[in-house]
TILUM-192120 format. One record per residue (C-alpha): residue in three letters; x, y, z. Coordinates in Angstrom, 2 decimals, always signed. Each point is the difference from the previous one (the first is absolute). Layout:
N
<"ALA",<X,Y,Z>>;
...
END
This chain:
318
<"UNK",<-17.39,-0.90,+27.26>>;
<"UNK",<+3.50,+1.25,-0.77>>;
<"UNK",<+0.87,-2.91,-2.12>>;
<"UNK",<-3.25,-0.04,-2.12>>;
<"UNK",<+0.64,+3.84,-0.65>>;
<"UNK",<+3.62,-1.24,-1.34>>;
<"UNK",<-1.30,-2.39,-1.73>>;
<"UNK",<-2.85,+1.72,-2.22>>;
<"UNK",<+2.04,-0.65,-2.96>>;
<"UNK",<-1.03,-3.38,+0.05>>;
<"UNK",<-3.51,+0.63,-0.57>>;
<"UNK",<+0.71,+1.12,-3.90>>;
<"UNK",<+2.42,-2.45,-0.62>>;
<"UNK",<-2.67,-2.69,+1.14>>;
<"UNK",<-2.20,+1.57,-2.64>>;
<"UNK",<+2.67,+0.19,-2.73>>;
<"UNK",<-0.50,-4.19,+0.85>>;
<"UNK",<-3.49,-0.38,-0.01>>;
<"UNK",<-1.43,+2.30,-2.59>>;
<"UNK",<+0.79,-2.50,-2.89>>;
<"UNK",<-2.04,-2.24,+1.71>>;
<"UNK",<-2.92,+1.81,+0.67>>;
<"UNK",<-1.50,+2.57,-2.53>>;
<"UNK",<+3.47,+0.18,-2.16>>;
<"UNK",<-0.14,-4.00,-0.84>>;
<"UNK",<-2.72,+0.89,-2.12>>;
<"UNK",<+0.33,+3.41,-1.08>>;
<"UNK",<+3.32,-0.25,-2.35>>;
<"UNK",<-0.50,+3.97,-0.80>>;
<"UNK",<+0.04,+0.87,+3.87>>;
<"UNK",<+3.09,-1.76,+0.21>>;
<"UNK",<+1.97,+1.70,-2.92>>;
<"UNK",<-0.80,+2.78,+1.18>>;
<"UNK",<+1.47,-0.37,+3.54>>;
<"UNK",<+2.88,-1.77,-2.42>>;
<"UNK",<+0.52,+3.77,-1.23>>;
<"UNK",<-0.24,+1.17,+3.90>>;
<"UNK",<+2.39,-1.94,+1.01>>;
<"UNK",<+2.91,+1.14,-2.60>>;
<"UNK",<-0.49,+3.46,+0.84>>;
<"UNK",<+0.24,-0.60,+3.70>>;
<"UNK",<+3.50,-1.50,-0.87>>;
<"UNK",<+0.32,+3.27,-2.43>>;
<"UNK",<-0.93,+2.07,+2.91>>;
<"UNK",<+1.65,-1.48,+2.37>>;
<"UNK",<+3.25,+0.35,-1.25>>;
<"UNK",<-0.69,+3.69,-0.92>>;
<"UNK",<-0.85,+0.22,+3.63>>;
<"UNK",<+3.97,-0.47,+0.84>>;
<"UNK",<+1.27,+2.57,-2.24>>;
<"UNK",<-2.31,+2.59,+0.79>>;
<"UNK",<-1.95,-0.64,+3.10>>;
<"UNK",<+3.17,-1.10,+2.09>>;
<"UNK",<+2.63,+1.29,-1.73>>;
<"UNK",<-1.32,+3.48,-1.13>>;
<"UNK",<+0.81,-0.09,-3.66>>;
<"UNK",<-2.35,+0.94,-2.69>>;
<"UNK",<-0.79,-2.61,-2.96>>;
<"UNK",<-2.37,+0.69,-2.65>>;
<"UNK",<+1.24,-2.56,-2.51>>;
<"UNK",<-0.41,-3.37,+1.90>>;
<"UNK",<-2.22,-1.51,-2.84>>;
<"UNK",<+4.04,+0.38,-1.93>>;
<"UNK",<+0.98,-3.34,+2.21>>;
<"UNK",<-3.95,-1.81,-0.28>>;
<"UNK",<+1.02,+0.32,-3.83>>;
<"UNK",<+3.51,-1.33,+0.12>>;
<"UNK",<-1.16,-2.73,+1.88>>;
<"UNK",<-3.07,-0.87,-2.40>>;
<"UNK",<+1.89,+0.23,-2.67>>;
<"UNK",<+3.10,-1.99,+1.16>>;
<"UNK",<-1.96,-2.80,+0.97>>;
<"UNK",<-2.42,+0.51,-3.04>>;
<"UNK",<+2.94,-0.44,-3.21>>;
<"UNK",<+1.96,-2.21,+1.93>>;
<"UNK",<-2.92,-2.64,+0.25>>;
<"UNK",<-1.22,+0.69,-3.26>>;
<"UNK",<+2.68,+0.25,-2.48>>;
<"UNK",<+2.78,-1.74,+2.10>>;
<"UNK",<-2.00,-3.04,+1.67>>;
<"UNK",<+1.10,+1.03,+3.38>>;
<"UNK",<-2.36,-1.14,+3.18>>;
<"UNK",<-1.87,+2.85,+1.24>>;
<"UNK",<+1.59,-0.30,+3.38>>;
<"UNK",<+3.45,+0.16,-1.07>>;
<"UNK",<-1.06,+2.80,-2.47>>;
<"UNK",<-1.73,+1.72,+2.93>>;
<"UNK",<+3.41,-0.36,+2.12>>;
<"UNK",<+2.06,+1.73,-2.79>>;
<"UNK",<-2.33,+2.30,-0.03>>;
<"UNK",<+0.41,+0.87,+3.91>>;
<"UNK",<+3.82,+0.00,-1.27>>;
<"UNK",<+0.15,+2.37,-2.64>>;
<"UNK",<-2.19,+2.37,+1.63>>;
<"UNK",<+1.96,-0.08,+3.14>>;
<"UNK",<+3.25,+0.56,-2.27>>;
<"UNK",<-1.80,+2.73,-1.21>>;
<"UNK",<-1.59,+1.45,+2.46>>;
<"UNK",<+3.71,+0.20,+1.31>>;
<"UNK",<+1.49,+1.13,-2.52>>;
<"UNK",<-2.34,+2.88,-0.08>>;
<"UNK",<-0.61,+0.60,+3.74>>;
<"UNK",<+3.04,+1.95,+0.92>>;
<"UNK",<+0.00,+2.67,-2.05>>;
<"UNK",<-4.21,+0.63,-0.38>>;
<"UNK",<+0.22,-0.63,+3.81>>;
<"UNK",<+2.35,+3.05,+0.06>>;
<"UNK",<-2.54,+2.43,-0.78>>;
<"UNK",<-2.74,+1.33,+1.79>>;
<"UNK",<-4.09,+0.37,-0.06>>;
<"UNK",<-1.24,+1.23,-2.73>>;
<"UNK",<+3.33,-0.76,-1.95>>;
<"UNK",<-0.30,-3.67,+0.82>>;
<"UNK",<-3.45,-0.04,-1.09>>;
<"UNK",<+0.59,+0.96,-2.78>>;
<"UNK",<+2.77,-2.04,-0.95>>;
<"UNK",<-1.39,-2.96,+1.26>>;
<"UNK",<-3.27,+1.35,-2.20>>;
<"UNK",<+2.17,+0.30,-2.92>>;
<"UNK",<+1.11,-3.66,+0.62>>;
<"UNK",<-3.26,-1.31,-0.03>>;
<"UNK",<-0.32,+1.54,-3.35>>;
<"UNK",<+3.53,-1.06,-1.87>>;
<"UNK",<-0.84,-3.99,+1.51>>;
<"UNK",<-3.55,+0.44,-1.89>>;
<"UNK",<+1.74,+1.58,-3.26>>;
<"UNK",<+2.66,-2.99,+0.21>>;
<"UNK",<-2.86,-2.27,-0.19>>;
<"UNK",<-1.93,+1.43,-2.73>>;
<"UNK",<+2.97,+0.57,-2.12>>;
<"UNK",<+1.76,-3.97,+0.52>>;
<"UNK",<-3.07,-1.07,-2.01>>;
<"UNK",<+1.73,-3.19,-1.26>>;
<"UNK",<+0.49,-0.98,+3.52>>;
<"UNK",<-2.97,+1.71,+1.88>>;
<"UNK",<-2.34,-0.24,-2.19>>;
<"UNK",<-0.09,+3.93,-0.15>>;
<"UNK",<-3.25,+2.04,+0.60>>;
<"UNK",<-1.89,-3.31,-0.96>>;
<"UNK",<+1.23,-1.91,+2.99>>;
<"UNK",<+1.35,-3.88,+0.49>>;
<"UNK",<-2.70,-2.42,+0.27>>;
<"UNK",<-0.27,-3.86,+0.74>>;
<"UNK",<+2.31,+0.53,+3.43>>;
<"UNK",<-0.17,-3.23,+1.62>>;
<"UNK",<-1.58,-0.59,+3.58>>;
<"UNK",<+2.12,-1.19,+2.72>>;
<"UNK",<+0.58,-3.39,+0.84>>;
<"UNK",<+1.08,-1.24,+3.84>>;
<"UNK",<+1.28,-3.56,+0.85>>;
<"UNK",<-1.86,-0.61,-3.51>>;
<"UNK",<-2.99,+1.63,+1.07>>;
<"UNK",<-1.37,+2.47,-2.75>>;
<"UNK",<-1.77,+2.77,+1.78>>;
<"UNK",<-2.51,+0.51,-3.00>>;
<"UNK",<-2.82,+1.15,+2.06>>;
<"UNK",<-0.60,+2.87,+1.59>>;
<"UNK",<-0.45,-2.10,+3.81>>;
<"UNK",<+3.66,-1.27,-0.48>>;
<"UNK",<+1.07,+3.25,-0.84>>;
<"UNK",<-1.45,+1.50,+2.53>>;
<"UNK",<+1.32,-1.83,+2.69>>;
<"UNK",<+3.15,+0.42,-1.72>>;
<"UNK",<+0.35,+3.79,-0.30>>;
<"UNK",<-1.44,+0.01,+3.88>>;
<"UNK",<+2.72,-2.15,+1.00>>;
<"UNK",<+2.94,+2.11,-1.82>>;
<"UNK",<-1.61,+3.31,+1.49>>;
<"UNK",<-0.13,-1.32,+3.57>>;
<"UNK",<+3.79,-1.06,-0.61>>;
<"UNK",<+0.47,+3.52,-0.90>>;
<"UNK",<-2.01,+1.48,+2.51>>;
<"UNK",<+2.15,-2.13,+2.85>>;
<"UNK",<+3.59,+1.09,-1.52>>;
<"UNK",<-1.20,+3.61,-0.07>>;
<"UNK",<-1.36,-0.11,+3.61>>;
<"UNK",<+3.68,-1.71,+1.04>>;
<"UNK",<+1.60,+2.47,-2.31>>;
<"UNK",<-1.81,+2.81,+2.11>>;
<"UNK",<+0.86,-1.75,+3.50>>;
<"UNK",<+3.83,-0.33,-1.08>>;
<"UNK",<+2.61,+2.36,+1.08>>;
<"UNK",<-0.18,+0.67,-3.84>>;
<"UNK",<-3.36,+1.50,+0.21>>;
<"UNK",<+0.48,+1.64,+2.80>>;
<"UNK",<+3.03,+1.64,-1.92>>;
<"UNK",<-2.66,+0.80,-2.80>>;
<"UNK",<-2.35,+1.84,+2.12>>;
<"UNK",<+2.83,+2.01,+1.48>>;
<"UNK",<+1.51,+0.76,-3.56>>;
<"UNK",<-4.29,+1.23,-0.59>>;
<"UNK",<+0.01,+1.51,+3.40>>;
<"UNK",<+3.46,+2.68,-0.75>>;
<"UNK",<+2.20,-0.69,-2.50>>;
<"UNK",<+2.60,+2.04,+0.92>>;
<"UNK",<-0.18,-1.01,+3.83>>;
<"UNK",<+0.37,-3.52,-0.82>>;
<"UNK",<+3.26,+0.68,-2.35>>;
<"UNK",<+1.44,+1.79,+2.84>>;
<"UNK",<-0.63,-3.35,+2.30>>;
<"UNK",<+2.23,-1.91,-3.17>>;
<"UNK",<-2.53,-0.87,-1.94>>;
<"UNK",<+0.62,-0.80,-3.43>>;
<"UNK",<-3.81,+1.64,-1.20>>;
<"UNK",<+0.78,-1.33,-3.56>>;
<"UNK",<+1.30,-3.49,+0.76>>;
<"UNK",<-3.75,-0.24,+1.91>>;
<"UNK",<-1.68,+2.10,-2.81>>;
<"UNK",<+1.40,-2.46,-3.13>>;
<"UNK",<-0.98,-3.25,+2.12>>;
<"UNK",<-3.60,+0.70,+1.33>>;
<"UNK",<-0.59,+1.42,-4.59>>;
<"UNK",<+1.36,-3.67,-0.46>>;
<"UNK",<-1.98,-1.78,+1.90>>;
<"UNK",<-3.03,+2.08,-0.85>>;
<"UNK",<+0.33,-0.50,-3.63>>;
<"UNK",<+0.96,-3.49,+0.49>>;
<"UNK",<-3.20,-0.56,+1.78>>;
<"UNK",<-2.06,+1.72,-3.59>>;
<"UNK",<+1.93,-2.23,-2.03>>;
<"UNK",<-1.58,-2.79,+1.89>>;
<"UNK",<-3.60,+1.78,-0.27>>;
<"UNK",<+0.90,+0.24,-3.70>>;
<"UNK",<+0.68,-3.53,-1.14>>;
<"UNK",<-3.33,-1.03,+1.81>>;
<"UNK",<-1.76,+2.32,-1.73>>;
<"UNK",<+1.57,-1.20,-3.36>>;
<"UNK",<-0.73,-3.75,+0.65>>;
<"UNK",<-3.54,+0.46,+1.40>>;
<"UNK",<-1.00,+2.55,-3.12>>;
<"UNK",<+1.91,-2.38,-2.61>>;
<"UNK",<-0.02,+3.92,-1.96>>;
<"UNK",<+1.77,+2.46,+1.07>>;
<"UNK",<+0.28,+3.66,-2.24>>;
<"UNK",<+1.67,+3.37,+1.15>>;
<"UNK",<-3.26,+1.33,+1.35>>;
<"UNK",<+0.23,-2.07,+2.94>>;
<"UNK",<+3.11,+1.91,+1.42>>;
<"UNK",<-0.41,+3.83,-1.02>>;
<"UNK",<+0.19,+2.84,+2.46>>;
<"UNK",<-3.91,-0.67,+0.90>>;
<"UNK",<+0.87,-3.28,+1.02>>;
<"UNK",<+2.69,+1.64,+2.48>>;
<"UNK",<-2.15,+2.66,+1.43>>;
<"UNK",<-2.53,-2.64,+0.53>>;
<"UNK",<+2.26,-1.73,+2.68>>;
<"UNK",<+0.85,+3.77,+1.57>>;
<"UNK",<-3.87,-0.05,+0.71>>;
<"UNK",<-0.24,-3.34,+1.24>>;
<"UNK",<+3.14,+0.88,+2.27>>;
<"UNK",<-1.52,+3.34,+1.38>>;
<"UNK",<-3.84,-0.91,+0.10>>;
<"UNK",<+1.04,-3.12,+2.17>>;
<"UNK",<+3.16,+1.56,+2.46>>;
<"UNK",<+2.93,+0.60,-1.14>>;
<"UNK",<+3.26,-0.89,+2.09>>;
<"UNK",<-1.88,-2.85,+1.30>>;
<"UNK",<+0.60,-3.52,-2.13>>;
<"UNK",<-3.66,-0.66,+0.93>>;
<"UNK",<-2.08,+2.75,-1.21>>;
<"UNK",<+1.13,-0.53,-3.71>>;
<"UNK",<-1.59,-3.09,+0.09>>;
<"UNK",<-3.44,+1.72,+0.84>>;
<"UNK",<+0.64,+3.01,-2.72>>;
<"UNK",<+0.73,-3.03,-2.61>>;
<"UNK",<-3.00,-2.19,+0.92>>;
<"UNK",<-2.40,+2.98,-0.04>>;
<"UNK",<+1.32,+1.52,-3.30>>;
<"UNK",<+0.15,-3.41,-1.31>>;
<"UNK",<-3.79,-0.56,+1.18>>;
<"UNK",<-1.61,+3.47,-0.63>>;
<"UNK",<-0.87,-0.40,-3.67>>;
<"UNK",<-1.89,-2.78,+0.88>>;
<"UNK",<-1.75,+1.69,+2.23>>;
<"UNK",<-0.75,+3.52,-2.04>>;
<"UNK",<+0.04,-1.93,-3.40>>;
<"UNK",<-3.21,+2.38,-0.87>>;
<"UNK",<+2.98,+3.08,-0.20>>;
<"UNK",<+3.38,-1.71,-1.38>>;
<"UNK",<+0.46,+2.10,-2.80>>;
<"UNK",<+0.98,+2.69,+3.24>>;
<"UNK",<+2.19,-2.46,+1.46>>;
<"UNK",<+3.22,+2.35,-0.10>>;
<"UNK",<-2.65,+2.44,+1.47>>;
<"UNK",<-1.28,-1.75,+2.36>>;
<"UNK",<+3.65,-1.30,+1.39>>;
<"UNK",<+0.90,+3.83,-0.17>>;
<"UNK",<-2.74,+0.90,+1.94>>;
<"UNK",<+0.55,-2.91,+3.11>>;
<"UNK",<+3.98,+0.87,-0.12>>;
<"UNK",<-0.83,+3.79,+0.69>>;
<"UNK",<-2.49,-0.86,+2.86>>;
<"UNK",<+2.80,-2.32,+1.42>>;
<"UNK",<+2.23,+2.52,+0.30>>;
<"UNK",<-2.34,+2.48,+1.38>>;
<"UNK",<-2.15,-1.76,+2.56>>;
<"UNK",<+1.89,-3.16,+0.48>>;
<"UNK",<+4.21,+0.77,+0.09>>;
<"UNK",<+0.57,-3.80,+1.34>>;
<"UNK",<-2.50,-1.86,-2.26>>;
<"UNK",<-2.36,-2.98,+0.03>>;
<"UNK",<+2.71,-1.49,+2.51>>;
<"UNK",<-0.34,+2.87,+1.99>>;
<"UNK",<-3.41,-0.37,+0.41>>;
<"UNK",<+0.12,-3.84,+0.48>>;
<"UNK",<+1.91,+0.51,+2.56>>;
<"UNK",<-1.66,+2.40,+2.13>>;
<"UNK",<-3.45,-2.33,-0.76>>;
<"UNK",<+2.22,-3.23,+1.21>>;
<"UNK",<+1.39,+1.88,+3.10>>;
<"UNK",<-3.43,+1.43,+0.94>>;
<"UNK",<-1.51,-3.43,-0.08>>;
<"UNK",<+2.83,-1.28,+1.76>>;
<"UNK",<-0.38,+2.52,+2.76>>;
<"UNK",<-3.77,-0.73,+0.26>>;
<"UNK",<+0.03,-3.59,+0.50>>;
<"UNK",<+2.43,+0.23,+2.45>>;
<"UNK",<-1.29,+1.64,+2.06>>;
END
């Protein structure tokens, strides 16, 4: 029984496998939009570092989705480069940048890093619109080409979507290594008291800079798959909305717990589908959930998943 409670994971990624060929074979909507599910998880996910294990605030993560879009987007388009090398200096740049910028943002504290990291989010989109010759401005870049693997050119939305899946468990698996690793453990002690864990010799910054890296590295990624799959990409796409968006998704499913993002960024990612009658209220609406989260349910949907798997557990073995 102990083993099959360790190994519940399994169960999702054995539907990850088979839903293409059950109902999503022949539903090419249903599988764009778990497509769109499965960037944010990798969105959230890598938020998840920063701010669930690591304690610092980030309100401007859509900054990196957009660097990593657009990378991949000009490079292929007006340069002839192959989307997975563009997407790869796209990983690079935003890690140079995220780098070069970590230290000193990193520096400050609540509200001040939200805000800076806010005001980020805000020069990246002003960049955009105003390198129209290269961006395409406020009008966007269109014909993006899809990507191609082994000569394979994932121009449905089934090869995409086993695709995107695949990248997002490999980022799932690093994460829950990263979190195992005496570098995670360092993270959560850095989240834990930052002051106690300078006085044990460690460097809180050194930590801080890496874990903003790798988190922005990992939206970068998100970003160019986004790009490639949309073949249009415009400055909407990345805004502040788009960065509060993956706060909820990070709080509604359990933050500070790698796996509960990936509930909060199915269910957001699902939920207009399922109160399509009211999405004009969609802000609203995600308003709404996010304040009941915090009130009633402080660990999230994984919170509650787990006390429903454990109860079960504890039932049938008896």
């Amino acid at each position: 029984m102990e083993k099959i409670r360790k190994a519940w994971w399994l169960i999702p990624v054995v539907l990850i496998i088979l839903y293409p060929v059950t109902i999503g074979g022949k539903s090419a909507y249903w599988s764009g939009i778990l497509v769109f599910a499965g960037i944010y998880v990798i969105l959230a996910v890598g938020l998840d570092l920063l701010m669930g294990f690591t304690g610092q605030i980030s309100v401007g993560h859509a900054a990196f989705f957009a660097v990593g879009a657009y990378t991949s987007a000009v490079l292929t388009v007006k340069y002839g480069f192959s989307p997975l090398l563009a997407m790869f200096v796209g990983m690079l740049l935003s890690g140079t940048l995220a780098w070069m910028i970590g230290k000193p943002v990193l520096a400050l504290k609540e509200y001040y890093l939200a805000m800076a990291t806010l005001a980020f989010n805000e020069i990246i989109i002003t960049l955009i619109v105003g390198f129209e010759n290269i961006t395409g401005g406020a009008s966007g870049l269109r014909d993006i080409p899809p990507f191609s693997i082994f000569g394979l050119v994932l121009d449905n939305h089934l090869h995409y979507y086993y695709f995107v899946w695949a990248v997002v468990l490999i980022v799932i698996a690093c994460s829950v290594l990263i979190i195992r690793s005496p570098f995670g453990r360092t993270l959560v002690a850095i989240h834990s008291d930052e002051v106690a864990a300078s006085t044990f010799g460690v460097d809180c910054a050194k930590y801080k800079t890496r874990v903003f890296v790798l988190a922005n590295v990992f939206a970068s990624i998100a970003g160019s798959l986004f790009a490639h799959y949309m073949g249009f990409i415009a400055p909407d796409d990345f805004g502040v909305s788009t960065s509060v968006n993956i706060l909820v998704m990070l709080f509604l499913g359990g933050i500070g717990t790698i796996y509960g993002p990936i509930l909060g960024a199915i269910f957001l990612k699902l939920l207009p589908e399922i109160t399509y009658l009211v999405q004009d209220y969609e802000l609203l609406l995600n308003g709404v959930i996010l304040i009941i989260v915090l009130v009633f349910m402080p660990k999230g949907m994984y919170g509650i998943f787990m006390t429903l798997r454990n109860r079960i557990f504890a039932r049938v073995g008896k």
